[in-house]
DRENDO-985549 format. One record per residue (C-alpha): residue number from 1; y, x, z; residue in three letters. Coordinates in pm, 1 decimal, always signed. Layout:
# residues N
<node NUM, <Y, X, Z>, 'ALA'>
...
This chain:
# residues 87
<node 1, <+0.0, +0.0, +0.0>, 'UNK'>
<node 2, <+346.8, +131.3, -89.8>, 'UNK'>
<node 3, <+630.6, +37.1, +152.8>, 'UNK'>
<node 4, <+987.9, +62.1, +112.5>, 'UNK'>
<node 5, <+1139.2, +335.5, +372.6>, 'UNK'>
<node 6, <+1542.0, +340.2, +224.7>, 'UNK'>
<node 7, <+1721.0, +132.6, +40.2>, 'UNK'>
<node 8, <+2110.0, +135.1, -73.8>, 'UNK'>
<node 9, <+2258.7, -208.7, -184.2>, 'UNK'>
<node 10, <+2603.7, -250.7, -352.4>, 'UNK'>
<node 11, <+2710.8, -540.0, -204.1>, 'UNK'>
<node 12, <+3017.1, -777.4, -255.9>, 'UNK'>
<node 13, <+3123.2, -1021.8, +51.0>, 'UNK'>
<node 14, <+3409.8, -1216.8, +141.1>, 'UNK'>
<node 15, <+3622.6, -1082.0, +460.3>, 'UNK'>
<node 16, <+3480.3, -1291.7, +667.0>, 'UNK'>
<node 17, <+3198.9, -1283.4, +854.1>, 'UNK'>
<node 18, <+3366.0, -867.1, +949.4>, 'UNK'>
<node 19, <+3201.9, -541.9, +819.2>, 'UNK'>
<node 20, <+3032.0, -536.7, +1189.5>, 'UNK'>
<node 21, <+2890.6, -886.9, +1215.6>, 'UNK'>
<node 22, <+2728.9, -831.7, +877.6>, 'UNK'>
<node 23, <+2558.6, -531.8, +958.8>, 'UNK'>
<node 24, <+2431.9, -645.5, +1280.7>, 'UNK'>
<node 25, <+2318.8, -950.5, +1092.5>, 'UNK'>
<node 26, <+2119.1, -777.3, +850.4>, 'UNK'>
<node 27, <+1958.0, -560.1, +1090.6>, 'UNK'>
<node 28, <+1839.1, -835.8, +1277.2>, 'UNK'>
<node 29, <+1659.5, -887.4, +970.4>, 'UNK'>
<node 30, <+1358.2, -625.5, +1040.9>, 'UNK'>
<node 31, <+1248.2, -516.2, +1369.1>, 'UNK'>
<node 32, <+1356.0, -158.8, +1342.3>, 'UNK'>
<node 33, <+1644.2, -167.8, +1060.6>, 'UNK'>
<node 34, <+1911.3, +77.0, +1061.9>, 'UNK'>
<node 35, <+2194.3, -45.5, +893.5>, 'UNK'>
<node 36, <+2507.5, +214.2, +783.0>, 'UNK'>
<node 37, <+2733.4, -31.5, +571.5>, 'UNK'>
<node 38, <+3025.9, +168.6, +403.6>, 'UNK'>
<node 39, <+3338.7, -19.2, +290.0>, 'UNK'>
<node 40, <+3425.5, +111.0, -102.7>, 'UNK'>
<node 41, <+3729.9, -166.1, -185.4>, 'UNK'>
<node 42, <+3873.7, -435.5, -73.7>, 'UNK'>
<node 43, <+4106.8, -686.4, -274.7>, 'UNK'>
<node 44, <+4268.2, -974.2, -195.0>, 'UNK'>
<node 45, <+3942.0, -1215.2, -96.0>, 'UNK'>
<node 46, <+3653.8, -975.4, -154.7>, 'UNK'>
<node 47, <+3512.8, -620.5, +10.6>, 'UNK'>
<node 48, <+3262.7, -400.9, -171.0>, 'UNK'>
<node 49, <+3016.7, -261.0, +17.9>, 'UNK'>
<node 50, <+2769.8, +31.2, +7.2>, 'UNK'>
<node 51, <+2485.3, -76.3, +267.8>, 'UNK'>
<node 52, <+2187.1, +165.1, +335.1>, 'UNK'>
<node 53, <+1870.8, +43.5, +535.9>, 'UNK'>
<node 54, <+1630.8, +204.2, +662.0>, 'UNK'>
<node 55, <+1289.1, +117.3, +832.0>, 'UNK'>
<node 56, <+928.4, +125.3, +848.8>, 'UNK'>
<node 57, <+871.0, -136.7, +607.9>, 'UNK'>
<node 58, <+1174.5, -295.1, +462.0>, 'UNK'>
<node 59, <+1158.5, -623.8, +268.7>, 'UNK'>
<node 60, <+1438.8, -639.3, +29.1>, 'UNK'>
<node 61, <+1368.0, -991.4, -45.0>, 'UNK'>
<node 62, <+1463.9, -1122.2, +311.9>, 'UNK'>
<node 63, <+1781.2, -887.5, +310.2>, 'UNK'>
<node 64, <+1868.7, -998.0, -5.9>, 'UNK'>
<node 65, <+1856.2, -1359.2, +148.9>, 'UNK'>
<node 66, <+2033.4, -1279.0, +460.8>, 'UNK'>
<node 67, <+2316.4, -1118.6, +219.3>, 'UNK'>
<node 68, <+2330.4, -1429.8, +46.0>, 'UNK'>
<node 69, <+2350.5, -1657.3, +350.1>, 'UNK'>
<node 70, <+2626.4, -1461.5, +495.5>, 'UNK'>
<node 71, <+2827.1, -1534.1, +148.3>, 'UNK'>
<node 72, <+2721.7, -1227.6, +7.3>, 'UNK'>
<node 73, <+2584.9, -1188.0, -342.9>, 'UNK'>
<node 74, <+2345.7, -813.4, -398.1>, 'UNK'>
<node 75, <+2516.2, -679.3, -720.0>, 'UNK'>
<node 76, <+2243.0, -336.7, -748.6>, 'UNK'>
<node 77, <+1990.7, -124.0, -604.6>, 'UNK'>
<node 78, <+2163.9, +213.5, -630.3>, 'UNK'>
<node 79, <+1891.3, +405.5, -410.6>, 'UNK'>
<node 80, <+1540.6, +369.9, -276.0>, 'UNK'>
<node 81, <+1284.5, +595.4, -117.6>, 'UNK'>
<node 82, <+931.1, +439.2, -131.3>, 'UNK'>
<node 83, <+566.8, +545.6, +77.7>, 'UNK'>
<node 84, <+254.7, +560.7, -17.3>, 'UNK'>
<node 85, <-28.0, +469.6, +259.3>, 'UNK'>
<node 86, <-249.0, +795.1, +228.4>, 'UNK'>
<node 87, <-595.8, +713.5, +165.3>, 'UNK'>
């Protein structure tokens, strides 16, 4: 099985919920997340974001929901590190 250690989302978001609250949202998201979340522009209504994750076993599915209930939308994967389970 191959499971997904690191992961870096480009992310746009409205200002609210805050740059905190959204990164302690999403790491809520998996037991043992680590969320750095980088602001890279803001305009008038929107921020960018560059959000890395890490984790034993990340499910970018779920985080991509979570983005997208907090009024989020995922706009790429720029980065991911993957595991293979040794046999």
């Amino acid at each position: 099985m191959v499971t997904v250690k690191r992961v870096v989302l480009d992310v746009l978001k409205p200002h609210d919920p805050k740059a905190l609250e959204f990164a302690q949202a999403l790491a809520k998201v998996g037991p043992d997340y680590r969320v750095k979340l980088t602001v890279i522009e803001m305009d008038e209504n929107t921020e960018t974001l560059l959000i890395e994750v890490s984790g034993n076993d990340i499910d970018v599915a779920e985080l991509q929901s979570a983005i997208e209930q907090l009024g989020g939308s995922l706009h790429s994967i720029d980065e991911v590190e993957v595991q293979g389970d040794p046999d």
